[in-house]
PLY file of the C-alpha trace (Angstrom):
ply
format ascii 1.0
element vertex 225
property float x
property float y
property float z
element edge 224
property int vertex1
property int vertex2
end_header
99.53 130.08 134.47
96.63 128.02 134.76
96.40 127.32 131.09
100.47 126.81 130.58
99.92 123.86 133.82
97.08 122.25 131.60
99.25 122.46 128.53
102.22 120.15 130.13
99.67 118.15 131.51
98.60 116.88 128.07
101.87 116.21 127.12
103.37 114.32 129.85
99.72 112.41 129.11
100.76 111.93 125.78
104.43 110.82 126.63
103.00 108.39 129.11
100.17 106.94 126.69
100.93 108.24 122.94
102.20 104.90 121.96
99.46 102.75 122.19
96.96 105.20 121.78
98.48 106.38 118.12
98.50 103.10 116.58
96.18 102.09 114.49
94.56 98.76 114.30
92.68 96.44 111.54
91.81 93.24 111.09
90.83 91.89 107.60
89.35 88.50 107.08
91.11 87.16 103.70
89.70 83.04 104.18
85.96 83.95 103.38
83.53 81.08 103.00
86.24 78.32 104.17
85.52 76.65 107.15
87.65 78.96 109.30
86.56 82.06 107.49
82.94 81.29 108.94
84.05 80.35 112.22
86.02 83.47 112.76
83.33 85.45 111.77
80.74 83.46 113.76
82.84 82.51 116.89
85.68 85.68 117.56
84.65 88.32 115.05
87.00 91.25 113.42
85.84 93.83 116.13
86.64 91.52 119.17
89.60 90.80 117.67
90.63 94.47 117.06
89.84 95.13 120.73
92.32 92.47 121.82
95.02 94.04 119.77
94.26 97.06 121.85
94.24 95.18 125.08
97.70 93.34 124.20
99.45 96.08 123.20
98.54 98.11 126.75
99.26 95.31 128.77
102.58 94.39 127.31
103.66 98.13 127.51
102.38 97.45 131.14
104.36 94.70 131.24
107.79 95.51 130.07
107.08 98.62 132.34
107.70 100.75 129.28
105.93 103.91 130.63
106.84 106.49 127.98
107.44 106.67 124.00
110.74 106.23 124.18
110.75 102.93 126.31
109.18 101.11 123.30
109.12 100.58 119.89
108.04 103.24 117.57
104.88 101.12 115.71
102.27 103.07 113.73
99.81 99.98 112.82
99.19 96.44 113.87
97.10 94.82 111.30
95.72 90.83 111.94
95.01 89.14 108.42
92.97 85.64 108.81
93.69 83.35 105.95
93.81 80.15 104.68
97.29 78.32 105.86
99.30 76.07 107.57
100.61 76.30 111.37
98.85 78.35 114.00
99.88 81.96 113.36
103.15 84.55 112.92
104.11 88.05 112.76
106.02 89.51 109.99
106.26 93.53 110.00
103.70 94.50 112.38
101.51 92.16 110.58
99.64 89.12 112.20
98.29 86.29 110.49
96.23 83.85 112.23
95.69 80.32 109.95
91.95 79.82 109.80
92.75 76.49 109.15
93.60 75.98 112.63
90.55 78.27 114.18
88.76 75.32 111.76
89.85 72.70 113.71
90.07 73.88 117.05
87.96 71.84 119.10
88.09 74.23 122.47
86.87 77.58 123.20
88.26 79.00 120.15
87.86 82.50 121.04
89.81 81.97 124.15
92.02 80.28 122.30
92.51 83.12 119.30
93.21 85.61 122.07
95.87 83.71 123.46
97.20 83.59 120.23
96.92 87.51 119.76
98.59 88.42 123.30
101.48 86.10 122.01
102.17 87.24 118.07
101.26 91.26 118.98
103.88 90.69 121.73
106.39 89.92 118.76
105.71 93.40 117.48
106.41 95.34 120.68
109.50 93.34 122.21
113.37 93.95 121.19
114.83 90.48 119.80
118.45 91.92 120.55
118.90 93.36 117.02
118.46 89.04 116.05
121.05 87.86 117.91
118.69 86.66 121.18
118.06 83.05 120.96
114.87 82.40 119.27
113.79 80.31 122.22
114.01 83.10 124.59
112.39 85.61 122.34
108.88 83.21 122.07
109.27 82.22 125.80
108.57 85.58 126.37
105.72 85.83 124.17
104.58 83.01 125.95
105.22 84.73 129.12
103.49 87.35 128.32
100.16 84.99 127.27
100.59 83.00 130.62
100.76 86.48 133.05
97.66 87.70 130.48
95.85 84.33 132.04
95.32 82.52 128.38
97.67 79.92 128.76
96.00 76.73 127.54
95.78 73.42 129.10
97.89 71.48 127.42
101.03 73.72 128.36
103.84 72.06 129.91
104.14 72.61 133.92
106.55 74.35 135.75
110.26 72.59 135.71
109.06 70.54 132.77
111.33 70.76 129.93
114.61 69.80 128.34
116.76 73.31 128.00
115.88 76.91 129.42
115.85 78.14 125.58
113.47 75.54 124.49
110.57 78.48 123.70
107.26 78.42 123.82
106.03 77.52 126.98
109.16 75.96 128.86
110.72 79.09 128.66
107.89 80.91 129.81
107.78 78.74 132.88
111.13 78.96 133.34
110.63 82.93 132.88
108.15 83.33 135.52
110.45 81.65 137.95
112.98 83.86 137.44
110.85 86.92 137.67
109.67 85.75 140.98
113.14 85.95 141.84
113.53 89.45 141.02
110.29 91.38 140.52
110.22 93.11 136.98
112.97 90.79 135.59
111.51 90.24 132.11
110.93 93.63 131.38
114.52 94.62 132.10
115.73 91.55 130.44
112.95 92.72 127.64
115.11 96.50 128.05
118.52 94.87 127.40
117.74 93.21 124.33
117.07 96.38 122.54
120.51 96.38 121.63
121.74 93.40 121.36
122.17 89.49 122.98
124.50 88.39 125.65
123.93 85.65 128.45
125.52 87.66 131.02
122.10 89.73 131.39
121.03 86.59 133.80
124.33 87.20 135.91
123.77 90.94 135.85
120.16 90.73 136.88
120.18 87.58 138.66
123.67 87.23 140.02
123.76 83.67 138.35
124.97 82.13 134.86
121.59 80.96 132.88
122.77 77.49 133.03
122.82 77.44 136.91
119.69 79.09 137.43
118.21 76.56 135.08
119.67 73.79 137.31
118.05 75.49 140.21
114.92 75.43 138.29
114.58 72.00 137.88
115.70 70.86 140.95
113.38 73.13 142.70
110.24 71.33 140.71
111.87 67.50 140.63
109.29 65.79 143.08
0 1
1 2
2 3
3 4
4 5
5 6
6 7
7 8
8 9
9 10
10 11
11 12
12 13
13 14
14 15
15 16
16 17
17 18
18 19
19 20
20 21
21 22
22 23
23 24
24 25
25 26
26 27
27 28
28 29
29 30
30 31
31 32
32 33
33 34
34 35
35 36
36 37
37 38
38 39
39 40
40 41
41 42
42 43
43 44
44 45
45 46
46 47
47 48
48 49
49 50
50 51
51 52
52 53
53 54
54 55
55 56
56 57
57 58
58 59
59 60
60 61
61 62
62 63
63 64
64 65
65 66
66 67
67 68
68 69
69 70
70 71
71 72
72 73
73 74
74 75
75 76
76 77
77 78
78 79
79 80
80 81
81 82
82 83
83 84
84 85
85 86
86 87
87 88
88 89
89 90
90 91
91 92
92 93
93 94
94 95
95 96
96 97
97 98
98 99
99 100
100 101
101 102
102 103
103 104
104 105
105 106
106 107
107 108
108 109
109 110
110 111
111 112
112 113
113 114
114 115
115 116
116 117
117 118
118 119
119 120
120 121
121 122
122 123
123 124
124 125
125 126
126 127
127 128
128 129
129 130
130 131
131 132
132 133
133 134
134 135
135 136
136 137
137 138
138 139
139 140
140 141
141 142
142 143
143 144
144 145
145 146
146 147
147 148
148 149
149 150
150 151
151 152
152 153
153 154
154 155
155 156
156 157
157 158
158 159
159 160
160 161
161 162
162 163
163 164
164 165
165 166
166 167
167 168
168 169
169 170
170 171
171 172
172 173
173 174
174 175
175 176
176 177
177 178
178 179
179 180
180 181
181 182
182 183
183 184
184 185
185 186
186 187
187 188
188 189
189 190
190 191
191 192
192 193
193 194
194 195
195 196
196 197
197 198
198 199
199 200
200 201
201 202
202 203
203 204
204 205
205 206
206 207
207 208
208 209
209 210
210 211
211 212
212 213
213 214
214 215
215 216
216 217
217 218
218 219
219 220
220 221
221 222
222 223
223 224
């Protein structure tokens, strides 16, 4: 009896943590001597970097209060490829790539920075898009989101009730986000739940009571002086 109690044990365990703990992780540094190459190497490193990947994807299943397997995506590796390119960074199929171009030019704590970066891209892996027909604005605000709760939102983000439209991305909708989950505790993480299968802006009235547009109103006003 003993034994047979241990047994389900381990597996509710394993329901409750399998996810995260059965992906794998690497991080390959494809930009070698180039400016950025070095710096990543010399600044962040491949094995800090791995660990973050470890850290994001536990606190966004945190997050999006997906406690079992079956709340989440089904992802067997995140991989994070530094190379030489344009922009800031993307993810594309579980993959990440980070431009050491910009961890080149960065003249902050880079490291901070690059984690940041991380928390927002490996949060494109685990959340549901609404099958691609949620805005794209909404899906990186809640990247963002996810960055700003994790405490690595930079300086130069806008502040709250700054903006022009609540599906501007980035960080306006992440502001705009964080508002509304103070309104209703665990809001992004059931909005997060309800795109898994698709897109529809009456998720704000059926979590918030109100149409996107007026809580958006409410937003601003709330932050005008």
């Amino acid at each position: 009896m003993v034994h047979h109690m241990y047994f389900l044990l381990l597996i509710t365990l394993a329901g409750l943590h399998g996810t995260a703990h059965a992906v794998d992780y690497d991080v390959t540094n494809n930009a070698g001597t180039s400016a950025g190459g070095v710096r990543f190497d010399n600044d962040i490193g491949a094995e800090y970097s791995r660990q973050t990947l470890i850290s994001a994807t536990d606190f966004i299943r945190r997050l999006f209060q997906q406690n079992t397997a079956a709340d989440g995506k089904s992802v067997q590796k995140i991989s994070l490829v530094i190379e030489n390119m344009s922009g800031v960074a993307y993810a594309r199929n579980d993959v990440i790539h980070v431009s050491a171009d910009y961890i080149a030019g960065y003249s902050g704590d880079v490291k901070r920075e690059i984690t940041g970066v991380l928390y927002h891209e490996t949060t494109h892996v685990w959340q549901w898009n609404g099958n691609g027909q949620a805005p794209v604005g909404l899906t990186e605000g809640i990247a963002d989101y996810v960055r700003l709760k994790a405490g690595y939102d930079p300086s130069h983000w806008v502040q709250a009730g700054q903006g022009d439209r609540w599906d501007q991305g980035y960080d306006v909708t992440a502001r705009f986000l964080d508002y509304l989950n103070g309104l209703r505790d665990g809001f992004v993480a059931e909005l997060n739940s309800k795109l898994r299968d698709g897109y529809s802006a009456t998720y704000f009235v059926d979590l918030l009571g109100k149409n996107v547009d007026q809580l958006w109103t409410e937003y601003k006003a709330k932050y005008a002086n």
